[in-house]
N, C-alpha and C positions, 0 to 999 in steps of 0.2 A: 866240294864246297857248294851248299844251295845259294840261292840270288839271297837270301837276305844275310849269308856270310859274306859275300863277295859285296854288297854295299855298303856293310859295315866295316869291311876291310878299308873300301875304298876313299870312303872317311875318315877312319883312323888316318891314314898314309896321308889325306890331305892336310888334316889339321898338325901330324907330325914335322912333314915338309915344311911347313912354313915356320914352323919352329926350330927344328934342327937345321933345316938347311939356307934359311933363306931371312931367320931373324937371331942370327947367333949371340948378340952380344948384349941383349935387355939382362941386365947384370944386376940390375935394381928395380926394383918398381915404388916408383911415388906412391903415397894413399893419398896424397889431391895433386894434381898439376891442372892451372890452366889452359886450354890449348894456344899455342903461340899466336899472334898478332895477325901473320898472314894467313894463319888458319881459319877453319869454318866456312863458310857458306859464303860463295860468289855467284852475284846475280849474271847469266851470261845470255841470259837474253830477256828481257822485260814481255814480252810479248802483246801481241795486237787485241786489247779486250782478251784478256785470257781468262779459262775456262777451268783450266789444271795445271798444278805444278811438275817438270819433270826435274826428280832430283839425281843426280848419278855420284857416287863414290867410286872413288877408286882404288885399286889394292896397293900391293908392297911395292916399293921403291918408285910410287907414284904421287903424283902431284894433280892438284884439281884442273889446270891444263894442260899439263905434257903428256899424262896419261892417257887423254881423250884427242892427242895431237899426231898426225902422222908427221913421221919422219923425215921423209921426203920431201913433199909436199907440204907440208908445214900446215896440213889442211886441219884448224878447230873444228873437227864436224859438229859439236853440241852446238856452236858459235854458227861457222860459215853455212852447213847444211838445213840442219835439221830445222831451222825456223821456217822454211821454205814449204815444209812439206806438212807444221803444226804450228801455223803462225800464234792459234789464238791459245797457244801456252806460254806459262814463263818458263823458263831452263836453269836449273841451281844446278851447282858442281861445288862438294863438300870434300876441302882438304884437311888433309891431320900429316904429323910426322910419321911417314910409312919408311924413313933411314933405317939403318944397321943396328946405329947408334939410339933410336929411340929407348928410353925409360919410360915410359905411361903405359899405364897398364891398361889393356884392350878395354877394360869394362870400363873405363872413365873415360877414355875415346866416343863409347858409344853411347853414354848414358852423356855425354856434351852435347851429342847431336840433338837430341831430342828437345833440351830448353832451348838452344839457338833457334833452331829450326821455327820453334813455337812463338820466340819473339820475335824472329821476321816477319811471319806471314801475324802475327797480332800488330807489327807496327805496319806493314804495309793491305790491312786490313781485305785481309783475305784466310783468315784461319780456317773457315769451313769449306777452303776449295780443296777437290778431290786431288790425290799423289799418284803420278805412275814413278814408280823408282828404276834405276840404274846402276847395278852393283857389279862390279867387278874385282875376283882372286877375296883376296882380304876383306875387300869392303862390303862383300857380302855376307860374313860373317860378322861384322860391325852392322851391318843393316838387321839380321836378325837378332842383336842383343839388343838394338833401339827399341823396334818393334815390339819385344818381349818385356822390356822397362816400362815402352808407352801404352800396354797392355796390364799390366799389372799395377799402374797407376789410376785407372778406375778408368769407367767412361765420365765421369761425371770432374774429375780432374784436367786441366788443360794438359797435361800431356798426355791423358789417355785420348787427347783428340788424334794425334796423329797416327796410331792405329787404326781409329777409328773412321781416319778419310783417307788411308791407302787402298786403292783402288786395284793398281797392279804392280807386279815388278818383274825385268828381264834379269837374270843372275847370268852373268858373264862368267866362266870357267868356275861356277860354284858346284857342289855336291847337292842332291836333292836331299832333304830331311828323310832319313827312316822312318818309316812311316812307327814304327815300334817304339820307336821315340830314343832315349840314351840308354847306352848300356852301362846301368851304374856300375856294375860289379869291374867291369873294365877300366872306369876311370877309379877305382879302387886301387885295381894292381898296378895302373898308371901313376896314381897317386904314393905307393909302396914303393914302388921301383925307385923313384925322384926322391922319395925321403930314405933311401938309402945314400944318395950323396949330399954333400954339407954344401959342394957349388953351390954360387949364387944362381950361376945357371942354369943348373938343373932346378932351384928352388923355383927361378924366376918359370920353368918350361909346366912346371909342375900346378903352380898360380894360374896362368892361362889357360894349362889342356882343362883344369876343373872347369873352370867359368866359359869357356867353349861346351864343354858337353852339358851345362846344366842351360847354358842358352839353348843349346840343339833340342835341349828336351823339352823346354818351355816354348820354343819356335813351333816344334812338332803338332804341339794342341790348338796353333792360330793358322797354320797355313792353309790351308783349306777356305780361309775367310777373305783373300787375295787371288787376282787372275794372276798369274806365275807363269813365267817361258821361263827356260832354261837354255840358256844359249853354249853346246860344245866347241872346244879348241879343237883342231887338227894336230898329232901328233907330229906329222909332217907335210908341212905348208907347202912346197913345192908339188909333192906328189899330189895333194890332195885337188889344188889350184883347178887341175884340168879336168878332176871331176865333177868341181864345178861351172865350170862353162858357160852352162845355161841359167838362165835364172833360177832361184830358186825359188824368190818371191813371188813367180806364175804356176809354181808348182804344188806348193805346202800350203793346207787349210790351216791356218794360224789358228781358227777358232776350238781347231780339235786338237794339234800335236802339243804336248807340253815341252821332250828333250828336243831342238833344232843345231841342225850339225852347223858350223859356219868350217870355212878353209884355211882359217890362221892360225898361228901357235895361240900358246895362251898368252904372251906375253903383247902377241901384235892386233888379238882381236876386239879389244876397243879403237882400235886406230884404221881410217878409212881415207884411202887419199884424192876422193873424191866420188859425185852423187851416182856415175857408172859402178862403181865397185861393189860384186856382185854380194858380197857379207854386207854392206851397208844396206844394200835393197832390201836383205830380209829384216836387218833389226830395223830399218822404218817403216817397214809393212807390221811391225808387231805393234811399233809404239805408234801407228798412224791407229790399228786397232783397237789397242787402250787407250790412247786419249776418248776415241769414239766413245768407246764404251762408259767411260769414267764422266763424260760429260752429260753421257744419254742418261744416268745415273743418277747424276748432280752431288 
């Protein structure tokens, strides 16, 4: 198999996983739900004169704090860290129901982010500040179908603003965009296969993989207009631990590498139990970079 079989495999497999394995029981999909009360957008750090927003989502069975929270340590890095080292940003963290149990279907998830988003920073009168984002598993895929809604919404519309000021973003355990864009014929036989069962489940798996690979193909034609890291899980966290040792944030030109490997599973690698921890030094050497960038910018 050539590298553009094997990346498309490796997509396929991601976007499956989260379906068969990890979102079993979306049984129904609403065509409107509001998102719940304590969802949406939590300010978690107002910041000092700030300059740019950073937003972070988070994936499945995550929450807008517990996700970005170690364990142990109970350490908020978006909260306790990271203002330390980008005072003059504010810090949003965007929750949604990522349960078992969830019914809302991913495109109304992502096409909510984009009006909230646009009434905060229009009520706290900041809409033309520049975005570096923070996606993590799912929420990176919820980040490229915002992107692609607030893209396709015009420039000249308030929600084509916020395409229009993301500046960068770090994708935590996400797949890169093929560059080839979607393989319709695939989500063909995808779409054949699923309508050979009458399941809700399979209807509901069938609903999503479409509007996933039709976001991937619409993401495909805007990504390039974004500074992008791609941030790797470790298969295996222990083993990997000791090969990182050393910094790596003294090591890696952030300005050139796009994939950067960190030490943790996927499931631990937004969580840092404090400002030694050698995966935390690189993701805030990236986002020390893109704020830079994004404010030198404006």
């Amino acid at each position: 198999m050539n590298d553009v079989g094997q990346h498309q495999e490796f997509h396929d497999n991601f976007i499956l996983n989260v379906f068969k394995n990890c979102w079993p029981n979306r049984s129904t999909l609403k065509k409107s739900l509001p998102l719940p009360e304590e969802d949406g957008f939590h300010i978690v750090y107002e910041g000092h004169e700030p300059m740019v927003d950073i937003v972070a989502i988070h994936g499945l069975h995550g929450g807008w704090s517990k996700s970005w929270t170690d364990p142990v340590t109970a350490t908020f890095w978006l909260q306790d860290l990271l203002p330390e080292i980008v005072p003059n940003t504010r810090i949003l963290s965007f929750g949604y129901d990522a349960s078992n149990t969830s019914t809302t279907h991913l495109a109304l998830i992502a096409r909510a982010l984009v009006p909230k988003l646009v009434d905060l920073r229009e009520t706290t009168k900041s809409a033309g500040r520049p975005i570096v984002w923070m996606a993590h598993s799912l929420g990176g895929q919820l980040l490229k179908g915002a992107l692609a809604f607030s893209h396709q919404s015009g420039r000249n519309h308030v929600y084509g603003h916020i395409k229009l000021c993301t500046y960068g973003i770090l994708f935590f355990g996400v797949p890169k965009p093929r560059k080839e864009g979607c393989s319709i014929s695939t989500a063909m036989k995808t779409q054949e296969v699923a309508a050979k069962s009458d399941s809700p489940q399979m209807k509901a798996l069938k609903r999503e993989l479409i509007w996933l690979r039709k976001t991937d193909e619409l993401y495909s034609t805007i990504y390039k207009d974004f500074v992008t890291k791609y941030l790797t899980e470790s298969s295996n966290e222990v083993a990997e631990e000791s090969k990182c040792s050393t910094s790596l944030a003294d090591k890696l030109d952030y300005t050139e590498l796009e994939s950067i490997p960190l030490s943790k599973t996927h499931g631990r690698m937004v969580q840092f139990p404090d400002a030694n921890d050698k995966d935390y030094q690189v993701v805030s050497a990236c986002l020390v970079m893109m704020v830079a960038g994004a404010t030198e910018k404006g």
